[in-house]
C-alpha positions as CSV (number, residue, x, y, z in Angstrom):
1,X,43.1,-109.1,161.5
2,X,45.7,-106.9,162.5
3,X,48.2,-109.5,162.7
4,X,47.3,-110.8,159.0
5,X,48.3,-107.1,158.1
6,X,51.3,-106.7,160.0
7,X,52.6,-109.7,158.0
8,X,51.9,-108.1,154.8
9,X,54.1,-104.5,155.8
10,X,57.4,-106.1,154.9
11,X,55.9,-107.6,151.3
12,X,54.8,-103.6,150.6
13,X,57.8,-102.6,151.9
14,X,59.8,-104.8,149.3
15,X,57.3,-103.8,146.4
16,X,58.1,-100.1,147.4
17,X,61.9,-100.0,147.5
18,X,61.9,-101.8,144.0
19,X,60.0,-99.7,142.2
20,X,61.9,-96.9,143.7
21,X,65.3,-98.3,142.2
22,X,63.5,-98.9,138.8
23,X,62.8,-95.4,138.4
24,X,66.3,-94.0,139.7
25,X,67.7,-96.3,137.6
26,X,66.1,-95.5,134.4
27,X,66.7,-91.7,135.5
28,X,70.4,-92.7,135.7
29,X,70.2,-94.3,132.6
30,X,68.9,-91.2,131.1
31,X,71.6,-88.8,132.6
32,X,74.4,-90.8,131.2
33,X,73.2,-91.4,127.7
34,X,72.5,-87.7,128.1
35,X,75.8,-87.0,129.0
36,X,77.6,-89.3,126.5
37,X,75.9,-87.9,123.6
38,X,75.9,-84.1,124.2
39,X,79.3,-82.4,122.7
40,X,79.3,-80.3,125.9
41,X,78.1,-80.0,129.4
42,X,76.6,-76.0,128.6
43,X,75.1,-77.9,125.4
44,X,73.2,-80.5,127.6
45,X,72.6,-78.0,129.8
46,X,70.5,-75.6,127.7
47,X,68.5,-78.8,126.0
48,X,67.4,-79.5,129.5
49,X,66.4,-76.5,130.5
50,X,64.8,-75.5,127.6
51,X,63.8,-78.8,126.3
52,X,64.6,-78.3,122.7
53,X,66.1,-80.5,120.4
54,X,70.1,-79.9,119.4
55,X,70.8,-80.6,115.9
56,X,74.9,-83.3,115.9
57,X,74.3,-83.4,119.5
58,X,71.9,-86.9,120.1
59,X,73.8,-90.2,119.7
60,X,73.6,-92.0,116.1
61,X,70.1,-93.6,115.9
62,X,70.5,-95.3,111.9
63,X,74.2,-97.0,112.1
64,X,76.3,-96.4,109.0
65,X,75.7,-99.7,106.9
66,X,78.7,-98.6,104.4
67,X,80.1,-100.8,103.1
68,X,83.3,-99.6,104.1
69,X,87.0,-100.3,104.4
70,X,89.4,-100.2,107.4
71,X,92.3,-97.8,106.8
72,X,91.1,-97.1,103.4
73,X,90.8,-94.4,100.7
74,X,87.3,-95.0,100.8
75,X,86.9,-94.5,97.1
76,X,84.9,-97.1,95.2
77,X,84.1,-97.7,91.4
78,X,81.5,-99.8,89.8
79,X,81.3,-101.6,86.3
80,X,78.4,-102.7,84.6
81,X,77.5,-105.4,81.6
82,X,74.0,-104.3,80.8
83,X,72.1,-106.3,78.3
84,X,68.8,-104.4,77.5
85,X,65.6,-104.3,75.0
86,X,64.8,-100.6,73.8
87,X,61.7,-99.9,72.8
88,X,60.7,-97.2,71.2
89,X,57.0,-96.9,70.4
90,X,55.0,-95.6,67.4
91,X,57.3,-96.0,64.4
92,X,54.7,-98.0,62.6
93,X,55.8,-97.7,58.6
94,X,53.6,-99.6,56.4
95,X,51.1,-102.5,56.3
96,X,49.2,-104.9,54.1
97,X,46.1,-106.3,53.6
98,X,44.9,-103.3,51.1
99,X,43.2,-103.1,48.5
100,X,45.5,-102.0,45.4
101,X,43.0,-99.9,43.3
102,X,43.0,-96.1,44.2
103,X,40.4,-94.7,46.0
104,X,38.8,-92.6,43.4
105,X,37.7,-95.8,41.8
106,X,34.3,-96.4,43.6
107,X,32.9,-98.3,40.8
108,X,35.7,-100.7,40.6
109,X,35.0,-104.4,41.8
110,X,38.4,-104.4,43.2
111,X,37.2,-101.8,46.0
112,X,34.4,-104.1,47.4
113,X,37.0,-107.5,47.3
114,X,37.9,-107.9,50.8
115,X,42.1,-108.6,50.8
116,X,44.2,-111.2,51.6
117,X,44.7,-110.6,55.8
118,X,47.6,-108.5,56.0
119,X,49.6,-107.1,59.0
120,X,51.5,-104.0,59.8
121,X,54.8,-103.2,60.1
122,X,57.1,-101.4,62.5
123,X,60.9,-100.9,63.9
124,X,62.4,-99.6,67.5
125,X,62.2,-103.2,68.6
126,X,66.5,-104.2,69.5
127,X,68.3,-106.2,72.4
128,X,71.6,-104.4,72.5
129,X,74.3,-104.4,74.7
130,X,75.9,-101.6,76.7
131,X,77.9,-100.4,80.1
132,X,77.6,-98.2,82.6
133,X,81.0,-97.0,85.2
134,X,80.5,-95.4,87.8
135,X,83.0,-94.0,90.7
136,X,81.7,-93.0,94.6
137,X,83.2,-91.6,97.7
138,X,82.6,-92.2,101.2
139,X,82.6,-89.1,103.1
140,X,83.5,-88.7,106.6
141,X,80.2,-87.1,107.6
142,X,78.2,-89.1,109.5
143,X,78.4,-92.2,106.7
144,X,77.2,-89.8,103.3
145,X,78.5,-90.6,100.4
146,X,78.9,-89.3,97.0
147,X,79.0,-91.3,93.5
148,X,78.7,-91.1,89.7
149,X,77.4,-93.0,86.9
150,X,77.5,-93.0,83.1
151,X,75.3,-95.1,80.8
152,X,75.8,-96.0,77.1
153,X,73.5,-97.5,75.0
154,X,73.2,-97.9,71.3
155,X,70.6,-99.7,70.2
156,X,68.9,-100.5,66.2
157,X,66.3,-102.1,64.3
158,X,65.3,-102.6,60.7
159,X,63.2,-105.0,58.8
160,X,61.2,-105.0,55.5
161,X,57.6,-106.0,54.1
162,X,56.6,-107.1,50.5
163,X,54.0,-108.4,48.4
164,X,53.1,-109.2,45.2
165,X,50.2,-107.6,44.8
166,X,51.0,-104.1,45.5
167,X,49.3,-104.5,48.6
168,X,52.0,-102.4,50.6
169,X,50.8,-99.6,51.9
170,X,53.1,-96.9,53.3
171,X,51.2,-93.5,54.8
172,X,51.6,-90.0,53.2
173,X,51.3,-86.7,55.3
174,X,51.2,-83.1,54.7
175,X,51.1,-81.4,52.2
176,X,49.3,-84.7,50.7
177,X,45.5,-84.8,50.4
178,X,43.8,-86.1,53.9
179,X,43.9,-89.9,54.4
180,X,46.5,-90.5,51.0
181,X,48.5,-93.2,51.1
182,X,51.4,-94.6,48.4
183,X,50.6,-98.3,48.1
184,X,53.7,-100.7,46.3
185,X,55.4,-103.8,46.1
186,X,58.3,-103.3,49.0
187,X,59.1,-101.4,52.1
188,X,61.8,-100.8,54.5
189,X,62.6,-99.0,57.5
190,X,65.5,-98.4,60.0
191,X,65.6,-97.0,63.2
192,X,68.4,-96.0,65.6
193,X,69.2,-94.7,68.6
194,X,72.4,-93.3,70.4
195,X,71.7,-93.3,74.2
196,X,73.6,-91.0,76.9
197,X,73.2,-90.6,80.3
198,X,74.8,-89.3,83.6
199,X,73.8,-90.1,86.9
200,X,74.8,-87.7,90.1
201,X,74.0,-88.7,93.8
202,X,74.3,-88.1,97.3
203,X,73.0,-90.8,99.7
204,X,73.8,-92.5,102.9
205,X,73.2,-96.2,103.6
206,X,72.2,-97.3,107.1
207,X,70.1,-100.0,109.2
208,X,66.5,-100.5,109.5
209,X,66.8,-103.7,111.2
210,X,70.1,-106.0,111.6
211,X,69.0,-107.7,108.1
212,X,67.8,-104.5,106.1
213,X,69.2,-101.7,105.1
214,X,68.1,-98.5,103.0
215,X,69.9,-95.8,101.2
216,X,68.0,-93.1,100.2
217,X,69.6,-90.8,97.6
218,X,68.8,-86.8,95.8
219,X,71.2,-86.0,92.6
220,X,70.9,-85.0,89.1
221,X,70.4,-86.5,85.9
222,X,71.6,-85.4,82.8
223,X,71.3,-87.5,79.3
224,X,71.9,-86.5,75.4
225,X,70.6,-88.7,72.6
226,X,70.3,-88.8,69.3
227,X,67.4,-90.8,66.7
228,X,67.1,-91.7,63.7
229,X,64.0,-93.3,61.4
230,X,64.1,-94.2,58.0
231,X,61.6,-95.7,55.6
232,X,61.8,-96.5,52.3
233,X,59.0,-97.6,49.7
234,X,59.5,-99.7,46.5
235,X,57.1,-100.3,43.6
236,X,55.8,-99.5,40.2
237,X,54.4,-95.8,39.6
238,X,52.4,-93.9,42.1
239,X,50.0,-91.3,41.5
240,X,49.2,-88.9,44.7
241,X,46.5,-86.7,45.2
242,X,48.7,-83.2,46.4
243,X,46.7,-81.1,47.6
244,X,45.1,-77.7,45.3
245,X,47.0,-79.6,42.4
246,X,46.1,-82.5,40.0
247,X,47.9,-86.0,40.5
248,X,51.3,-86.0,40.2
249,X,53.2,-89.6,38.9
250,X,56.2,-90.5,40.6
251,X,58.3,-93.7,39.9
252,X,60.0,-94.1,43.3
253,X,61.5,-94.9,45.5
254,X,59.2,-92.8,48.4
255,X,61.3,-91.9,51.5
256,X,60.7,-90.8,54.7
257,X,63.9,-89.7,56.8
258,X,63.0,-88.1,60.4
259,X,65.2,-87.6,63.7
260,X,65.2,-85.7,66.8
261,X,68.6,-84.9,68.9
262,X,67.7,-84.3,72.5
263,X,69.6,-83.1,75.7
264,X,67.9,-82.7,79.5
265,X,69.0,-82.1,83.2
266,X,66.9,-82.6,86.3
267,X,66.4,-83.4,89.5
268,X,66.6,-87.1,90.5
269,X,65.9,-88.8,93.8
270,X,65.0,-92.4,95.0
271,X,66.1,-95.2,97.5
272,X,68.3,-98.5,97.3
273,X,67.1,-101.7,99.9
274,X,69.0,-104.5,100.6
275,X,67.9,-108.0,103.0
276,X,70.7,-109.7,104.1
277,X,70.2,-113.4,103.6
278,X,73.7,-113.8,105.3
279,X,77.1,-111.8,105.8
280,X,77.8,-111.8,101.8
281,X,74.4,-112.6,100.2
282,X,71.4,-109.9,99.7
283,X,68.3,-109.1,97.9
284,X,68.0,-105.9,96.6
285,X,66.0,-103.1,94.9
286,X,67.0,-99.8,93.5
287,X,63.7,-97.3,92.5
288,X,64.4,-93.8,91.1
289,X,62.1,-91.4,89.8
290,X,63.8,-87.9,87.6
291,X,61.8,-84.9,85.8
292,X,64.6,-83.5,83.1
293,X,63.9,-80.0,81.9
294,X,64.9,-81.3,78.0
295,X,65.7,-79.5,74.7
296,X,64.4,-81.3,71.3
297,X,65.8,-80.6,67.8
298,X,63.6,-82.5,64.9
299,X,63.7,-82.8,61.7
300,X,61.3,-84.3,58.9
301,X,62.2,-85.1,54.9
302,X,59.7,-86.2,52.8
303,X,61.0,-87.1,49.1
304,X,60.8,-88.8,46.2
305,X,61.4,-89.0,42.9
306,X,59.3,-88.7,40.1
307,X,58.8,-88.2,36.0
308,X,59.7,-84.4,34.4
309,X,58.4,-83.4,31.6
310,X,61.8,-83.9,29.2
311,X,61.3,-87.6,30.0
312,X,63.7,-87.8,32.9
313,X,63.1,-88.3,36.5
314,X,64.5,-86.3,39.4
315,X,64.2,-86.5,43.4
316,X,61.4,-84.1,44.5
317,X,61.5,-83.1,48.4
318,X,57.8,-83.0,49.3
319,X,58.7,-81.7,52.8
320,X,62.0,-80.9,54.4
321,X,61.0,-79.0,58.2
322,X,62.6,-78.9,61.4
323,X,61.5,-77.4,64.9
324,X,64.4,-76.1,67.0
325,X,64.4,-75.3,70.8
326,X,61.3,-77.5,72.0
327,X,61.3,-76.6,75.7
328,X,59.8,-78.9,78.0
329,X,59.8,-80.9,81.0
330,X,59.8,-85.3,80.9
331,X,59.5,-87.8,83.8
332,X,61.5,-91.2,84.1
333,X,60.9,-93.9,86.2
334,X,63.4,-96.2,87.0
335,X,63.2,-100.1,88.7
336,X,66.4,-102.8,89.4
337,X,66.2,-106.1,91.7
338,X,68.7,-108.8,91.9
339,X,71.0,-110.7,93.6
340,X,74.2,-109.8,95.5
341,X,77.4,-111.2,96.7
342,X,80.0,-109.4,98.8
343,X,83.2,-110.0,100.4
344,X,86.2,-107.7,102.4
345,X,89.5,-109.5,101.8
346,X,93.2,-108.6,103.3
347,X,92.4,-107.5,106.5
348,X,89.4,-105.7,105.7
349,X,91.2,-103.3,103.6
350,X,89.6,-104.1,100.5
351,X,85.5,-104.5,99.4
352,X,84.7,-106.7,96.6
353,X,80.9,-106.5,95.7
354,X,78.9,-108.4,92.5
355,X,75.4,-108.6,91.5
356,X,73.3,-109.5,88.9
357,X,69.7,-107.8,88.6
358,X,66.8,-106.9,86.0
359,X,66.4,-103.0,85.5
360,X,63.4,-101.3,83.8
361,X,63.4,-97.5,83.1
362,X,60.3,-95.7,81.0
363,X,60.7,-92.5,79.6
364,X,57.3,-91.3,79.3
365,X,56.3,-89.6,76.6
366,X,60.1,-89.0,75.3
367,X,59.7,-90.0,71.5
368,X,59.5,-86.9,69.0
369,X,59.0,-88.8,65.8
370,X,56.0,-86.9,65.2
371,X,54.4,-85.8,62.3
372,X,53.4,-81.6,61.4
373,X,51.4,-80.3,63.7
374,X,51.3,-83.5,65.9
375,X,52.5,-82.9,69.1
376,X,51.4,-86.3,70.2
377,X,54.1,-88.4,71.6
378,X,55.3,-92.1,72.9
379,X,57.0,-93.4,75.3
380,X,60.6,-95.1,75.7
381,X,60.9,-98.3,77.4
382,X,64.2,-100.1,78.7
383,X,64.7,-103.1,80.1
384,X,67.0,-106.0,80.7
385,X,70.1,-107.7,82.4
386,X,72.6,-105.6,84.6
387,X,76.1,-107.3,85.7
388,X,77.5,-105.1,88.3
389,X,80.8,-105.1,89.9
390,X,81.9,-102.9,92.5
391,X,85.6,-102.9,94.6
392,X,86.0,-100.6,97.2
393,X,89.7,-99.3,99.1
């Protein structure tokens, strides 16, 4: 027995001394990262001795993914083709499928016939093109950069309705009785919209993995807008019920003209991902999310024009309002994926970047086209193609 464990000394021995080196190597290996990533030796000294955590001092742990240029300016600027549907909702101006008697006459057989099926009628609906530029900076702290973006839009619809049955019902407000409507033979409507915004942010892009990257970004957003609705109704005489007054004939046209001019700036922040397929080709995604502290201007007109008692006919404004310096605070949410294709060219002193992607942006709650004492409001959807090109030096 004793000689089986003398054999087995040397074995411990070996196990010993190896598991000694491990640990003075990994202690080594400590000490010299330690000593190649403190600024100074008293900096490394006081963070070992008091174990806290020195803020520039520890060695870069999420390499700069740019992309950047050797011997560069390290100025970029983008370009973008955007193709996009805007979609405004609740701008519904008229329908069919009505009966054409007035409501006061109960005992008319015409109130109990059920209509032809009809259908209503709206606008905000348009595909439009647009751009965005944009122009960026890559500062020389620790891989941040800085960059700027402007995006015009202009986007319009219109259509019309008719029948000839003076089915065409086109909805009255105040000061007409509760529930009145104008019914006729035609209606239009128009709506458009002039579309703004500006687009600060400071990010940095870096490595999660060797194939994935993320930029996370905080900015401002800023945006001014103008839009416009505008209905008009066609037909024989109409008689409305106004209210504490008798009916009152008018010969038309009845129009409707409402718009709202808007400005807001807030806070924006989000992130930009990219999977790298190869060297040039990537995947990516873009999410943003903004709350705008935003200024509203509207104004409502309500006209039309009706009989006088000499025999002629004049325009009569039923309502002419507008609200001024509506104060309040709107969200955005903001989604883009695609494709992308990169290149550096002439010695890497040059980037050359394009991608194609489908963006979606919802501004909740943004449309003003509200009536009197409605504060109810809709949203304002965008979506569509972007074409983005983007050279760096």
């Amino acid at each position: 027995m004793k000689m089986k464990f003398g054999k087995l000394l040397p074995l411990v021995g070996a196990l010993c001394l190896g598991l000694t080196s491990s640990v003075s190597a990994h202690s080594n290996y400590q000490n010299g990262n330690s000593n190649a990533s403190y600024s100074s030796s008293s900096n490394m000294d006081s963070s070992s001795s008091q174990g806290n955590y020195q803020r520039g001092t520890f060695r870069e742990i999420t390499p700069n993914a740019g992309p950047r240029v050797a011997h560069g300016a390290d100025v970029f600027m983008t370009a973008d083709f955007i193709w996009w549907k805007a979609t405004e909702e609740g701008l519904k101006y008229a329908l069919t499928g009505t009966n054409a008697g007035p409501a006061a006459s109960v005992n008319s057989a015409d109130l109990y016939t059920a209509p032809s099926k009809g259908k209503t009628m709206s606008v905000g609906e348009d595909w439009a093109p647009g751009f965005k530029v944009g122009l960026g900076l890559n500062l020389g702290h620790d891989g941040w950069d800085i960059y700027t973006q402007y995006t015009w839009l202009h986007a319009s619809d219109s259509n019309s309705i008719s029948s000839s049955k003076n089915q065409v019902a086109f909805p009255a407000i105040l000061p007409f009785a509760d529930g009145a409507s104008f019914t006729g033979n035609s209606a239009s409507s128009k709506w458009d919209m002039h579309f703004n915004v500006i687009d600060l942010e400071l990010g940095r892009n870096f490595y999660l993995s060797q194939f994935l990257t993320m930029r996370p970004h905080i900015g401002l957003k800023g945006t001014w807008q103008d839009h416009d609705w505008k209905t008009r109704l066609n037909g024989q005489d109409f008689s409305i019920q106004v209210k504490g007054t008798s009916n009152v004939s008018v010969t038309g046209p009845v129009r409707h003209n409402k718009g709202y001019d808007v400005w807001g700036i807030g806070v924006r922040g989000g992130f930009n991902v990219a999977w790298y397929l190869s060297k040039c080709w990537s995947i990516y995604g873009d999410l943003a999310f903004s709350a705008l502290w935003t200024n509203y201007y509207n104004q409502t007109q309500y006209l039309a024009t009706q009989n006088t008692s000499t025999g002629t006919t004049e325009t009569r404004v039923w309502l002419n309002t507008d609200n001024d310096n509506i104060y309040t605070c709107k969200y955005i949410g903001e989604l883009e994926i695609g494709l992308r294709w990169e290149t550096w060219f002439y010695d890497d002193n040059y980037h050359f970047a394009i991608q194609a992607g489908w963006e979606q942006q919802v501004w909740m709650n943004w449309s003003k086209f509200s009536q009197p004492f409605d504060e109810n409001s809709h949203d304002l959807a965008l979506q569509g193609l972007n074409l983005k090109f983007r050279f760096g030096f």
